[in-house]
C-alpha positions as CSV (number, residue, x, y, z in Angstrom):
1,X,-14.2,22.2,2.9
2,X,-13.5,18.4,2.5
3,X,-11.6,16.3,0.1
4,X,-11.5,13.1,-0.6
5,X,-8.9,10.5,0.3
6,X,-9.0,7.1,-2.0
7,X,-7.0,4.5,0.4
8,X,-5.9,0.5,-0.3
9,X,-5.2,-2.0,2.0
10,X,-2.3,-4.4,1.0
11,X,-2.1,-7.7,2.3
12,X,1.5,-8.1,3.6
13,X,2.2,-12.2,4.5
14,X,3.2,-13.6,7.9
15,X,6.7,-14.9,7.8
16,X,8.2,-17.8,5.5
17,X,7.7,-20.7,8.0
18,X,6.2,-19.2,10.9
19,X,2.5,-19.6,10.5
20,X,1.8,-16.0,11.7
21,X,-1.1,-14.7,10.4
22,X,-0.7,-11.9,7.5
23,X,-0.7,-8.5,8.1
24,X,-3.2,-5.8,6.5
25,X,-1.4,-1.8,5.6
26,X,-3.8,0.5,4.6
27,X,-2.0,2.9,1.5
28,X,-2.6,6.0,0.1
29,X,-1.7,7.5,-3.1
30,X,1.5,10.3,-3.2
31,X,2.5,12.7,-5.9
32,X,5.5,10.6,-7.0
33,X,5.1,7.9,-10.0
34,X,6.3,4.5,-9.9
35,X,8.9,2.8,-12.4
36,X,5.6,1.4,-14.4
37,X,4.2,5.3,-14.4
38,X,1.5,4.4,-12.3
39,X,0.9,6.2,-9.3
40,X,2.9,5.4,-6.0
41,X,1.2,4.8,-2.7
42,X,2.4,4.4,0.6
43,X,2.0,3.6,4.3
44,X,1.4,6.7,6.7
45,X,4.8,6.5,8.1
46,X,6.4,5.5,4.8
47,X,7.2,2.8,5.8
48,X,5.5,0.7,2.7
49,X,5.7,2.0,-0.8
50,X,3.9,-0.1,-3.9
51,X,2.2,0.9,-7.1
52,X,-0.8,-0.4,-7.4
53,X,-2.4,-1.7,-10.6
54,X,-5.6,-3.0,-10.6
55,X,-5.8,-5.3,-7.8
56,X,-1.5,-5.8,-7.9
57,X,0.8,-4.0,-5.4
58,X,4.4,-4.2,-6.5
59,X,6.2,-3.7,-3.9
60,X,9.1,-0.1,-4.2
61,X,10.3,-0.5,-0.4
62,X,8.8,-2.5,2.5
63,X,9.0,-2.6,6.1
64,X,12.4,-4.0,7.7
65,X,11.5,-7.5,8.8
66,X,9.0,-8.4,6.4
67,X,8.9,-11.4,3.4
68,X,10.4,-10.4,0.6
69,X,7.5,-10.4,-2.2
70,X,7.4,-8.1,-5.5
71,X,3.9,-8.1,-5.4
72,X,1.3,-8.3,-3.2
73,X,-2.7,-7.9,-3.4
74,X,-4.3,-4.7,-2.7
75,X,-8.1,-4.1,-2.1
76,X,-10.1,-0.2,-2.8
77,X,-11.4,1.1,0.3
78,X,-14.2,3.3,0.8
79,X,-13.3,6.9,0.1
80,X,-12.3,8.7,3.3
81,X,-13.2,12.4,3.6
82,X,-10.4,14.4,4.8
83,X,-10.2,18.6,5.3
84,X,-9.0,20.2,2.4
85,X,-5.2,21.7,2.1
């Protein structure tokens, strides 16, 4: 039996001054809450950790080495399916 997975992917930007192109993470949802009560998504290796409201990532812990924004934008992906627990 399958599930379904609902994913994000969250823009992170190049660095300040560098002119590196941005960086796409693709997010999915945890059990835990975030300080605005919405749920809190993260990276596959945890590395990134937002909450995500409507189209709005703010931004609970982020990747050493990356710019420093509270929010970022974040874009629905297609549902993934994924075997059930």
């Amino acid at each position: 039996m399958e599930s379904l997975e609902r994913r994000y992917a969250v823009t992170l930007p190049g660095p300040v001054c560098g002119h590196g192109p941005p960086s796409v993470v693709v997010v999915h949802r945890t059990e835990a809450l975030g300080p605005g009560g919405g749920p809190v998504w993260e990276s596959p290796g945890g590395e990134l950790r937002v909450e995500i409201v409507g189209e709005v990532a703010t931004v609970l812990s982020a990747p050493a080495g990356a710019a420093p924004h509270p929010c970022l934008h974040a874009v629905p992906l297609p549902d993934r399916a994924v075997p059930a627990p």
